[in-house]
N, C-alpha and C positions, 0 to 999 in steps of 0.2 A: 504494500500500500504506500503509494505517495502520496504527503500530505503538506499543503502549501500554506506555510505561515506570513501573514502580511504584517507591517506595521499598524499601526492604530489610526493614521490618518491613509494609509491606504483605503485599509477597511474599511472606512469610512468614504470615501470616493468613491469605489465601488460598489458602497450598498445606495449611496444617493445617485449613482447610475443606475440600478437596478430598480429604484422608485421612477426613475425619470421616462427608462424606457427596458420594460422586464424582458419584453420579447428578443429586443437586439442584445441584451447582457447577456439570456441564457444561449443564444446563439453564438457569440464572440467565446464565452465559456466553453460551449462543443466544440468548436473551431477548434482553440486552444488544446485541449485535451487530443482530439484526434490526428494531428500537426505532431504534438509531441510524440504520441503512440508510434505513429508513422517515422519520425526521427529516429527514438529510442530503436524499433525491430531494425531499419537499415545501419547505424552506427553498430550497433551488438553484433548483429551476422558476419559484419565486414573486421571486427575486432576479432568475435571467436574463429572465423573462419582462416585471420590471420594467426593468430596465435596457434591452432591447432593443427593447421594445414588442411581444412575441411574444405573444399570445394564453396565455396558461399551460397548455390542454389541448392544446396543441401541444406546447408543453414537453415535460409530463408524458409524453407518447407515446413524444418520442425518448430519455427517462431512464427508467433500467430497473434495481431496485432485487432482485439475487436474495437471497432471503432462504436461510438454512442450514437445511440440513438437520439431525435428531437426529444426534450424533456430530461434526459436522462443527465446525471452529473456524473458515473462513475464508466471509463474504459480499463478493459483487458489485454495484458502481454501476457501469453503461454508457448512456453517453452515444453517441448517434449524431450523427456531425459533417453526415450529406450537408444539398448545399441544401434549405431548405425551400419549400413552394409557397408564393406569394404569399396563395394562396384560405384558407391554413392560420393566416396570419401575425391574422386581427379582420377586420370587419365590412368588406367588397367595395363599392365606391361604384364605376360607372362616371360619369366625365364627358367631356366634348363633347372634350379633350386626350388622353384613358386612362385610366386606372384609380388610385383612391385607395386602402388598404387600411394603414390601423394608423399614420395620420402618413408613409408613403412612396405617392411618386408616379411611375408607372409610365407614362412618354409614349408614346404609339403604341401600349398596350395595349389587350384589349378582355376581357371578362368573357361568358364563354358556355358552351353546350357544344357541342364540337369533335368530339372523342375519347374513349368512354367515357360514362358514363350522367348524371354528374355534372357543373355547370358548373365552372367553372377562371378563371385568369386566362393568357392568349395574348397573345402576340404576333408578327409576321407576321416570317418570317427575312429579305425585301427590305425591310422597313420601314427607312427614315433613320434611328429611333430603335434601331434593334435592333443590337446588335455582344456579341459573347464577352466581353467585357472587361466591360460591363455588366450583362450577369445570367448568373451563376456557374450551374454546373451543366448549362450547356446547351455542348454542341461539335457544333460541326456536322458533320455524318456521325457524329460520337460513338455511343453509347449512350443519352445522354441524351434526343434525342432518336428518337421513335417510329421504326420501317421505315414507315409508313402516312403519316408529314408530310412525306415527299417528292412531289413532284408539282405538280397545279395549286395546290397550299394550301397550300405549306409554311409553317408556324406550329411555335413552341418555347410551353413551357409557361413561364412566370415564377416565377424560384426565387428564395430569397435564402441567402445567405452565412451562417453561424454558425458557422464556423470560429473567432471571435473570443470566444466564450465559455469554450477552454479555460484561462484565466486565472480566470474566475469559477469555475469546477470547481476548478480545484486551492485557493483562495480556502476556499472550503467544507472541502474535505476536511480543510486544516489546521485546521480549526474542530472536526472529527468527532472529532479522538483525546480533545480534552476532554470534550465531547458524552458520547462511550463510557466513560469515565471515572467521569462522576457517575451515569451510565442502570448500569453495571457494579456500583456500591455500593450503587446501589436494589437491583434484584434478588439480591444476593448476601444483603443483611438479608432479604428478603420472605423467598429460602428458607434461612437459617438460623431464621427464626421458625417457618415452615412445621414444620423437620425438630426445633426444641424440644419442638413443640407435640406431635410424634408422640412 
């Protein structure tokens, strides 16, 4: 939750804006709120995707910016923690060891398609390289992996971890309430000018 503290003659400016003309205050207010949102999801993705070496449209997918409704004062950032696919992470290299993808190396990997129309990055559940403890998201018998990769083939799909970005989220967020601050005093002048003009 961000929560935006004004001084006492702010607060006071803005509630004698708010008596003056309710309809444009709570509109400059959505403005403001959904401005930020939209800041905050693209500054975040473009941070965690640098720091992690995630692809940024992979990001952007698992960040999810609700904008407000007319009436409403409160917007949503949500962030989806589960592992991501390896295939999702940049650009898929297989080599003669396993698979390359984004600066991480994935031994005993292989790149193809298994399960589904599209290829992926796999790896085999008897492989020497393969164990739970190295690629997150996969339990065996779990969920994670399919009913259909038991048998002669059993293979898990290659996930990775981002669990570790909830440090860079909160990071940002403490960054948003200033963000919403200055985006809240633009739009509060555009429509005080707006409603002079009328």
């Amino acid at each position: 939750m961000i929560e935006l503290k004004f001084s006492l003659a702010d607060a006071r400016k803005l509630e004698q804006f708010r008596q003056a003309a309710p309809k444009e205050a709570a509109d400059a207010q959505r403005r403001a709120i959904n401005k930020t949102l939209r800041w905050l999801r693209t500054h975040m993705s473009r941070a965690i995707s640098r720091r992690d070496r995630i692809a940024v449209t992979a990001v952007r997918q698992r960040l999810s910016a609700y904008a407000i409704r007319p009436g409403g004062k409160q917007g949503k950032l949500w962030l989806g923690l589960d592992p991501l696919e390896a295939s999702r992470l940049g650009k898929v290299r297989q080599t003669a060891t396993g698979v390359s993808v984004a600066g991480r190396r994935f031994r005993g990997a292989f790149y193809q398609k298994v399960y589904g129309g599209k290829p992926d990055v796999w790896i085999r559940t008897h492989s020497k390289h393969f164990s739970t403890s190295a690629y997150p998201g996969v339990a065996m018998g779990g969920p994670a992996i399919d009913e259909g990769m038991s048998g002669r083939f059993p293979v898990a799909k290659v996930k990775v971890s981002i669990e570790d970005v909830r440090e860079e989220f909160e990071q940002w967020v403490d960054r948003a309430a200033e963000r919403l601050a200055v985006v809240l005093q633009q739009e509060m002048r555009y429509a005080m000018m707006k409603a002079i003009q009328r």
